[in-house]
C-alpha positions in Angstrom: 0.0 0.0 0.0 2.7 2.7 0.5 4.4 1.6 -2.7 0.5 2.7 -4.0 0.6 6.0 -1.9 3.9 7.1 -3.1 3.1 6.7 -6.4 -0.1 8.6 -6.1 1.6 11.1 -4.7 4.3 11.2 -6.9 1.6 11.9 -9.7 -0.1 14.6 -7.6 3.6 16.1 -8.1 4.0 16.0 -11.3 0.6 17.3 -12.0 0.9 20.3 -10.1 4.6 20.6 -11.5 3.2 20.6 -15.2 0.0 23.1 -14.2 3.2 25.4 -12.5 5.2 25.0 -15.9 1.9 25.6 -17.8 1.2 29.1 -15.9 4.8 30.1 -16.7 5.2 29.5 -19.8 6.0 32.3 -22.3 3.5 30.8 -25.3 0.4 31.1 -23.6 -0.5 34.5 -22.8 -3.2 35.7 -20.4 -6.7 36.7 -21.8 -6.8 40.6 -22.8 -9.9 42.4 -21.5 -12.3 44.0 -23.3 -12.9 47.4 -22.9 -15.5 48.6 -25.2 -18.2 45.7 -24.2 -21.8 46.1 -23.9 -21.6 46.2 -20.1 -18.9 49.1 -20.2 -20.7 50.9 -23.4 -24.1 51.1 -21.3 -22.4 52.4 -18.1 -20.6 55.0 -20.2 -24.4 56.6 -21.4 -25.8 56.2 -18.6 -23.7 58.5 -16.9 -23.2 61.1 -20.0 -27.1 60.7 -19.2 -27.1 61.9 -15.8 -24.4 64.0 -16.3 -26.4 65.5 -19.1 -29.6 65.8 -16.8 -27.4 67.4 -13.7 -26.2 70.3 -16.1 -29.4 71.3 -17.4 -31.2 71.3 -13.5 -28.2 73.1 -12.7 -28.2 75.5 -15.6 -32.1 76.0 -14.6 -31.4 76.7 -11.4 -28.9 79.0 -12.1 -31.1 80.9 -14.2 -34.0 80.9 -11.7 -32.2 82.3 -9.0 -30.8 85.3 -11.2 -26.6 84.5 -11.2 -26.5 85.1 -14.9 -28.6 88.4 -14.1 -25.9 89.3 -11.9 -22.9 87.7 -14.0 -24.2 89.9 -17.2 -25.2 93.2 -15.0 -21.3 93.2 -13.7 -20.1 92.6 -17.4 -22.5 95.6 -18.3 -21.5 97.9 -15.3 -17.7 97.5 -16.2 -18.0 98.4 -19.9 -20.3 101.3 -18.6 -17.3 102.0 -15.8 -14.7 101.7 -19.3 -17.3 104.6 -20.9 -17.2 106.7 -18.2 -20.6 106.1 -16.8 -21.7 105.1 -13.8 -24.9 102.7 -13.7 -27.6 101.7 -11.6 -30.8 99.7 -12.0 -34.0 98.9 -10.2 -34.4 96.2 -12.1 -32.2 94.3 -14.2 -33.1 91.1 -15.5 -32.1 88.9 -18.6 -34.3 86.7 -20.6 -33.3 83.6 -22.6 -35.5 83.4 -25.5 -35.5 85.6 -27.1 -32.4 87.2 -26.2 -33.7 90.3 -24.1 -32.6 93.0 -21.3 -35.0 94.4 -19.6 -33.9 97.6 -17.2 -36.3 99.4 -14.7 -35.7 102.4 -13.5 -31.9 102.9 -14.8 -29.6 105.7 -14.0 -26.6 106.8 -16.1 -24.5 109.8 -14.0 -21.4 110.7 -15.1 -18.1 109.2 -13.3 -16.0 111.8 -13.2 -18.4 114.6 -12.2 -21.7 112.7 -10.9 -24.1 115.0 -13.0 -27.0 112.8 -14.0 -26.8 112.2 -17.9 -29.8 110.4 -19.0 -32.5 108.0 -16.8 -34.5 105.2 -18.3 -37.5 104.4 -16.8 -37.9 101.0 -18.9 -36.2 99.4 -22.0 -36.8 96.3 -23.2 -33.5 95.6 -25.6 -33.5 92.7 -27.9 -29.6 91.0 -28.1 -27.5 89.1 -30.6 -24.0 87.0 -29.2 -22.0 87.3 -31.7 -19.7 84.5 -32.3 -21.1 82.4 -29.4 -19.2 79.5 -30.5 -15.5 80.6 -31.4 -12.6 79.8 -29.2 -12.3 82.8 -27.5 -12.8 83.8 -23.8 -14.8 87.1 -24.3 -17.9 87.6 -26.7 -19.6 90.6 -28.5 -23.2 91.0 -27.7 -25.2 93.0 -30.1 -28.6 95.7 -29.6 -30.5 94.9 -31.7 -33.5 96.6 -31.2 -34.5 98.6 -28.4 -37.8 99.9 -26.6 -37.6 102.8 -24.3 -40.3 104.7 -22.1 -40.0 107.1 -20.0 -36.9 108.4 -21.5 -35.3 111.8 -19.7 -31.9 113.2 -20.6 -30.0 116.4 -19.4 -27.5 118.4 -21.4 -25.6 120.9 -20.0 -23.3 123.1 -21.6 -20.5 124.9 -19.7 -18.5 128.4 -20.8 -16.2 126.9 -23.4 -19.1 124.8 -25.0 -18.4 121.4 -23.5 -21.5 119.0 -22.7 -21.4 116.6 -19.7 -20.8 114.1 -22.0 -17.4 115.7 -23.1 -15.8 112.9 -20.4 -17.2 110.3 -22.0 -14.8 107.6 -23.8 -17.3 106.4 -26.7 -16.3 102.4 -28.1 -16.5 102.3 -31.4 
């Protein structure tokens, strides 16, 4: 019987010896994974899905809550700044579709001096982006057409013939 045992184990030795050799050797190589499978392609939309669904409720919200109001009336208060003109709004509010800016009881004083130049008491102004898609960090936004009621503006000429809008720096 141990002359059968030791020969049984002597298989179980070389078996394991030639499943050892089998792993190591250099001619079989290991299975390459796939990557574009349908379990990996299905993952993939799902989350440009919800990815897709989180930017629009975020670009809604956004919206709702007025921070591309406030984004745009900075933008507009710094070009006015670059004029020379210092602005202020009741109301300032952009709409999406059309492209429109509606102003409320807006003020335009001069920056230098402080005289009042012109007051708005609404304007509804219809917009064009320019360009909206080029590779460039700044865009030109176009008027359109414009709407304005309740319209006042005050022109005042000093001794040598210059208007309170002499300190104006016009953009062409």
């Amino acid at each position: 019987m141990s002359e059968q045992e030791n020969n049984k184990t002597e298989e179980i030795q070389e078996q394991s010896e030639q499943e050892n050799l089998a792993e190591d050797s250099p001619n079989e190589s290991p299975q390459k994974r796939r990557i574009f499978t349908r379990r990996n392609v299905g993952i993939a939309f799902g989350a440009a899905a919800v990815l897709l669904v989180l930017v629009a409720v975020l670009g809604t919200v956004l919206y709702r809550i007025g921070y591309f109001d406030n984004y745009i009336k900075a933008q507009f208060v710094a070009k006015m700044d670059e004029i020379g003109m210092v602005f202020a709004a009741d109301v300032f509010e952009v709409r999406i579709s059309p492209l429109r800016l509606v102003l409320r009881g807006a003020t335009f004083n001069d920056k230098l001096t402080g005289e009042k130049l012109f007051r708005i008491g609404e304007a509804d102004l219809g917009l064009t982006i320019t360009d909206l898609y080029a590779w460039q960090l700044s865009r030109d936004i176009s008027i359109d057409t414009t709407d304005l009621r309740d319209v006042e503006a005050w022109v005042n000429f000093d001794e040598n013939g210059n208007s309170n809008f002499a300190n104006l720096k016009l953009v062409e």
